[in-house]
N, C-alpha and C positions, 0 to 999 in steps of 0.2 A: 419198383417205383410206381408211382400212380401214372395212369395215362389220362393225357389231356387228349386225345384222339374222342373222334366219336365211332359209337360202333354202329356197325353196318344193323341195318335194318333188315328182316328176314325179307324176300320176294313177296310172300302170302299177308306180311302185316302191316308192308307198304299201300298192298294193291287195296287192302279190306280199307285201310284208314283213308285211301281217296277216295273209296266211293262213299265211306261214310261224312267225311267233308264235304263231297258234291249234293248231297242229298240231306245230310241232317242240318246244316244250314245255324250252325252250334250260336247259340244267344243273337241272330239277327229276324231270321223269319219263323211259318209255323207257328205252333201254339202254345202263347206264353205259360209259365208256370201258375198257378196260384201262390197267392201270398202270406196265403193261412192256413196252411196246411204241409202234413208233413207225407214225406213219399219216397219209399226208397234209402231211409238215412242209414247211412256208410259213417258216420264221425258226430262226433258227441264233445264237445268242450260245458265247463262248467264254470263261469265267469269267477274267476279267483279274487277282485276286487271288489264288488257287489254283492255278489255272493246270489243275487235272485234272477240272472238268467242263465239260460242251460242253450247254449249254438247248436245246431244240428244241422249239420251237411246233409241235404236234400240231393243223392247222384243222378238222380233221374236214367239210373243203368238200362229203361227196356226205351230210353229217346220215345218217351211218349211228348215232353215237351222239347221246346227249341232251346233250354238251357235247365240246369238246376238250380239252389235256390241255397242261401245259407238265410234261416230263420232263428227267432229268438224267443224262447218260451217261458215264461213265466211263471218259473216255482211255486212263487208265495201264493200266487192265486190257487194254480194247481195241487196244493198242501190246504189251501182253506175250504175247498169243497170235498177232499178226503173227512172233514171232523166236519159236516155238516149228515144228519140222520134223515133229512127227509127225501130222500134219493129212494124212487121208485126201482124196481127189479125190472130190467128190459123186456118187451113181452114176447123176443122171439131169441131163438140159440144165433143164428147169425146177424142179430140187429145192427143196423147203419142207422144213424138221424137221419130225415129231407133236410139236405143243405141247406132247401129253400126257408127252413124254420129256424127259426133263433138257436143257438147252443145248447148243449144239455147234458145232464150224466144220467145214467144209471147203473143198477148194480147187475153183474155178469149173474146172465140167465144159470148157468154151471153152478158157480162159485160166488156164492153174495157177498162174501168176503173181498172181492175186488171190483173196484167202483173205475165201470169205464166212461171217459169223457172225449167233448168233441175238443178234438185240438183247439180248433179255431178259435175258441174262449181263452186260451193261451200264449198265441203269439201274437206277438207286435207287427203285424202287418205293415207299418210305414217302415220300418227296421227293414224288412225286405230285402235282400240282395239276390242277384240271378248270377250264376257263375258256370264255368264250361263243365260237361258231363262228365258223369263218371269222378264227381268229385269224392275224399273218402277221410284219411285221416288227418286229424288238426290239432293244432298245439298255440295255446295262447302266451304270449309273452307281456308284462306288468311291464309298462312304461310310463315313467314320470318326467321323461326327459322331452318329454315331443307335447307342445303344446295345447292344450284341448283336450287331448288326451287322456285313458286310463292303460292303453292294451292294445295288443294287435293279436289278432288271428291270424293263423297262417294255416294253411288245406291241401292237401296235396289237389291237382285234377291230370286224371291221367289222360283224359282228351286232348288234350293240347301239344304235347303235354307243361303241366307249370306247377310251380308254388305259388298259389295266390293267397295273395294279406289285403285283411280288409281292420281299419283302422275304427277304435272304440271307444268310447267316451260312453259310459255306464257308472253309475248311480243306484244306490236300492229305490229312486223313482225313476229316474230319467234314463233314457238310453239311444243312443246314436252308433250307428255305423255306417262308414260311409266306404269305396271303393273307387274315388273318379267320379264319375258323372252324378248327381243329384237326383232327388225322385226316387219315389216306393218301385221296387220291382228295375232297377238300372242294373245293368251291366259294368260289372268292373272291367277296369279299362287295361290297356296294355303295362303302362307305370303302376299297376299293384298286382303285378305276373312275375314271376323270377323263374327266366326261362334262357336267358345269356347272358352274357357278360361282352356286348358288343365293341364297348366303350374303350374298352383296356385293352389297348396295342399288344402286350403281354400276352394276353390271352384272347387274342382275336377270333379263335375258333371255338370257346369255352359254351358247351349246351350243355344246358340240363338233360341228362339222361331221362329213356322211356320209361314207363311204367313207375311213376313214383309211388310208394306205398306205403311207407311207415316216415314219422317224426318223430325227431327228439330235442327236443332244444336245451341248450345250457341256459340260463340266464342270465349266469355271474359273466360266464365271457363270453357272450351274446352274439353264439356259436346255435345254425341249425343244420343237424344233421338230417337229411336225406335217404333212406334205403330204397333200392331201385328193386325190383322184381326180375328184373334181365342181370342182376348182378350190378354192386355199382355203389359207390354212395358219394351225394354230393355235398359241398359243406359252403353253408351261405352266413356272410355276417352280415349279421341283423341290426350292428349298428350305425346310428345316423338315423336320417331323414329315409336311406333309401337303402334295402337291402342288395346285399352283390354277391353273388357266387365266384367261390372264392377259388375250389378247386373241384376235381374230380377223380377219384378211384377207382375208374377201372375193374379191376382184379383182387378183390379182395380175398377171394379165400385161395387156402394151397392147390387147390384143384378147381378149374372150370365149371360153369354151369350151373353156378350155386343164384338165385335170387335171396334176397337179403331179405327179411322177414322180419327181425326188428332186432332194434338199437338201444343198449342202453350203457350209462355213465358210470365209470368206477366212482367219479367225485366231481360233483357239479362245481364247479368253478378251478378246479385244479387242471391247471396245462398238462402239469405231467403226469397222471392219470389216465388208465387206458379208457378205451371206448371200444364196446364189444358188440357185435354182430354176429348173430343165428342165421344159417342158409336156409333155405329146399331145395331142395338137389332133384336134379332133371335125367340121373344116368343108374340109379338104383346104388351112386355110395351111400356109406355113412353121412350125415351131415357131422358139420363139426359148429364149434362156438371161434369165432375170429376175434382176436383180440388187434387192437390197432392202437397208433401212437399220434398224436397230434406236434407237428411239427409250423414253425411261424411263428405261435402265438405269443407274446410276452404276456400277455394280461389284458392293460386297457386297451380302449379302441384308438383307432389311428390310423395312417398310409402306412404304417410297417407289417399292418396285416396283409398286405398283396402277398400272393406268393404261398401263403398257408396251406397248407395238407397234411393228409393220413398217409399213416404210412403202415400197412401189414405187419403184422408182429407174432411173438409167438400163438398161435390157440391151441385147442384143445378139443375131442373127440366124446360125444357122450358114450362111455364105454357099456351102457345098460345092452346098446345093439347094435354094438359092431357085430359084423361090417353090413348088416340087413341095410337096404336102404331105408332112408328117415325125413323126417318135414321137422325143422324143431321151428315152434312159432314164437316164445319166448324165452328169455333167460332173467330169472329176477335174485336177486341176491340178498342171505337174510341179511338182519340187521348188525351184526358183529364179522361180518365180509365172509365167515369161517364153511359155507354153504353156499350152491347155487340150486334154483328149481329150472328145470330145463321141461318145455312142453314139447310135448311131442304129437306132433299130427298123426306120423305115421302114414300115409296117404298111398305112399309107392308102392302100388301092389298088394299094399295091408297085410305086405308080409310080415308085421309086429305090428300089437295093440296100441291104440293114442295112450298115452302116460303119460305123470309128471315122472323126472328122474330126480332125484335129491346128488348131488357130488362133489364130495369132502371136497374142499379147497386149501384145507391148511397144511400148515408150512410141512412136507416132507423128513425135513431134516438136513436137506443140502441146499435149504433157501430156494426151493419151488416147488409151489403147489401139489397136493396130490391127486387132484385131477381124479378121483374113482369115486366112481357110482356104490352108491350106498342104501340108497332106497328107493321104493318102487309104487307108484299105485296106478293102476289101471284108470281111465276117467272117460266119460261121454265123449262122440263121434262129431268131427269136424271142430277142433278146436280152432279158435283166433287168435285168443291172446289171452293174458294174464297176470293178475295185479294182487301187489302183498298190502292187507289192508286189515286194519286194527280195528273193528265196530264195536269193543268192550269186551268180548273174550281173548281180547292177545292177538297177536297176527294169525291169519288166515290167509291164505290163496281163493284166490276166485278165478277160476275159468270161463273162460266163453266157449260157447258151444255151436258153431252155426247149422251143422247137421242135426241134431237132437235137441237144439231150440232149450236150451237148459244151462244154468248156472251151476258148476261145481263149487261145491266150498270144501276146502282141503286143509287141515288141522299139519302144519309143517312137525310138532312135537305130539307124537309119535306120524309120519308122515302118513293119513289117514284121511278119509272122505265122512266129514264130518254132517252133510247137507246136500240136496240137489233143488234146484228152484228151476221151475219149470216154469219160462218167460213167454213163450209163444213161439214162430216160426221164426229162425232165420234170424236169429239176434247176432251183431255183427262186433259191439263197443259198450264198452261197462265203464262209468263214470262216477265218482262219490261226488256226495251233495259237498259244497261249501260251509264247514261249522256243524255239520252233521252229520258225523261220522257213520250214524244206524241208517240211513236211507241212502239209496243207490241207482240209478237212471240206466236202461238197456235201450238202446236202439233198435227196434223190429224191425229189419229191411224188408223181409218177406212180407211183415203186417201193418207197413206204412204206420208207423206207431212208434212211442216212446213208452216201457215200463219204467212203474216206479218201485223198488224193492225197499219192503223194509229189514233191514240188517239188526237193529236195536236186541239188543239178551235179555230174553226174560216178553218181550213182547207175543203177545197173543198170535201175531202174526210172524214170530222171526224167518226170516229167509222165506220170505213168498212175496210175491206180485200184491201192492193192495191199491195200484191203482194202471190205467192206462191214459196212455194220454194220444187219443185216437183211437178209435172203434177198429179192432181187429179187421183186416182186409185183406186181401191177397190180390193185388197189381189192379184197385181199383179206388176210384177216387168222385 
């Protein structure tokens, strides 16, 4: 059964997280962030009703500033100086602009094929928001119900630790976010944190679990699922004016020590439909895939949601490496349910190679799954995540790579490596444009930068970098 308990805090990450509270002084003093510029970005949303801004969680992971920053950047400008030709070639390999001078592009000294720009010409700096460190992955939800409104963002931040939502009112001109307090560059406030559930006698002791790392949000039953990296997933309804965390799990997989790596939905809006969770295991097992039941729910929203939770269910083991120990980072499922892609970090010991595994799911014969590995391909080092996505050649897989700084593209029919796009350092979150299927946005955490991939078949450029949005960098600004 799920535990409402909180769990104990190691000795070592108590003592670390006080002194970095006594000392990092998180969104009050120190040195504020900038408001046009990007640094460090851990999460990537792509405004689904405007479709022309792209959010970027700014983590500020090395606390060079007193807070991070969630900024708003601006496609359509950044897409109309890609088709402009009078773009000079930078005149050095490692070019930076002086801030001190107006904006500008040019074309990478390397490769003149891709045209690097200063960010700053791209975000809405009054848009601004400053939020606690170590902020990472985001999931936007379309709202028509909340007045003013288009949308809310929500981010995991593992400083605090909290879910914070910052509320959107976006137009293909106009665009507002706001979080609490007014003003370019404010700090969101307590009331846009989901971090307890104070309120509810019921559940008076109810925290959000450490290390929040991965979202999933349902929409239809406006349901956000939580993955904790200590193990754990929490699950917040998002309806109403105010979001509330509704339960917590504990113990999700058959065996301890698993952190949960990410979440995804047998059927968005269906109660009785499972909800699957990939570990990384901390003791050199196998990881496995967790399947779980969502319990509470009838459908709309209401006070009969109190009380809602996951409940453990049967899973399953990717059998390509038993019993090696394993990292699986995602699970994506093709389109007719009949397949899963399982990524594999591998990380424990590197006693097996990162891979995707391909593993039959259909029916058995005695009305369950057959759960067996079927196919195999080796893929680039330190993977994060990975998304099934259709640019005109049929579904494809995309991996992210943060070690090797590179995009796999993986052919699921015959399961194959059909492409590698080599993005830069340290790219952490892979995002497709709105309305554009061929073009694709990478987060550069190491190069304080956002790429733009073009995906398009048949394009002169397919599967490569043709723009940056910020001058490659490595932790400098």
């Amino acid at each position: 059964m799920p535990s409402r308990s909180v769990r104990h805090t190691p000795l070592t990450a108590v003592v670390g997280l006080a002194t970095c509270l006594a000392a990092c002084s998180f969104g009050e003093s120190g040195v504020e962030p900038p408001t046009d510029r990007i640094f460090l970005p851990a999460g990537l949303v792509a405004d689904p009703v405007a479709g022309r801004w792209l959010y970027t969680v700014n983590s500020n992971s090395d606390l060079r500033f007193n807070a991070g920053t969630v900024v708003a950047v601006d496609t359509e400008r950044a897409a109309a100086d890609r088709v402009r030709t009078d773009w000079a070639i930078c005149p050095t390999a490692g070019y930076t602009p002086n801030p001190a001078y107006p904006a500008t592009c040019c074309y990478d000294f390397f490769d003149n094929r891709v045209l690097n720009c200063d960010d700053r010409q791209y975000i809405d700096a009054k848009s601004t928001l400053r939020i606690g460190s170590f902020g990472g992955s985001a999931v936007f939800e379309k709202r028509d119900d909340l007045p003013g409104l288009t949308g809310r963002l929500y981010f995991s931040v593992r400083s605090e630790p909290s879910i914070t939502f910052i509320d959107v009112a976006s137009t293909t001109q106009t665009l507002k976010l706001s979080c609490g307090a007014e003003g370019t560059n404010s700090l969101c406030d307590d009331a846009h944190k989901i971090r307890g559930d104070y309120d509810n006698a019921a559940f008076s002791a109810l925290k959000l679990l450490e290390e929040p790392q991965t979202l999933t949000i349902d929409p239809l039953l406006r349901l956000l699922y939580v993955g904790h990296l200590l193990e754990g997933i929490s699950l917040i309804d998002t309806c109403g004016d105010k979001p509330t965390l509704l339960s917590i799990n504990q113990r999700i997989f058959s065996s301890p020590g698993y952190g949960v790596t990410s979440l995804s939905l047998g059927k968005p809006g269906d109660a009785a439909a499972p909800i699957y969770a990939t570990g990384r295991n901390y003791g050199g097992r196998a990881s496995e895939v967790q399947a779980l039941a969502l319990r509470g729910i009838k459908g709309g929203c209401g006070p009969s949601r109190t009380g809602a939770e996951l409940i453990s269910t049967e899973g399953f083991f990717s059998s390509a490496f038993f019993s090696d120990g394993s990292d699986i980072r995602a699970m994506v499922e093709s389109r007719d349910k009949s397949r899963v892609y399982l990524l594999h970090r591998n990380s424990f010991l590197r006693q097996s190679p990162p891979a995707v595994v391909e593993v039959d799911r259909r029916d058995d014969g005695q009305g369950r799954p057959r759960n067996q590995a079927v196919g195999l391909v080796e893929i680039c080092a330190g993977a994060t995540e990975m998304h099934l996505h259709d640019a005109g050649r049929g579904d494809r897989l995309y991996v992210v790579c943060f070690e090797a700084g590179q995009i796999y593209v993986i052919d699921p029919a015959p399961l194959s490596v059909v492409g590698i796009i080599n993005v830069g350092r340290g790219p952490t979150t892979l995002v497709f444009g709105k309305g554009d299927p061929g073009t694709a946005y990478v987060a550069g955490f190491s190069d304080n930068n956002v790429s733009v991939l073009d995906l398009a078949p048949g394009s002169p450029n397919e599967n490569r970098v043709i723009q940056r949005i910020g001058f490659p960098q490595l932790r400098k600004l």
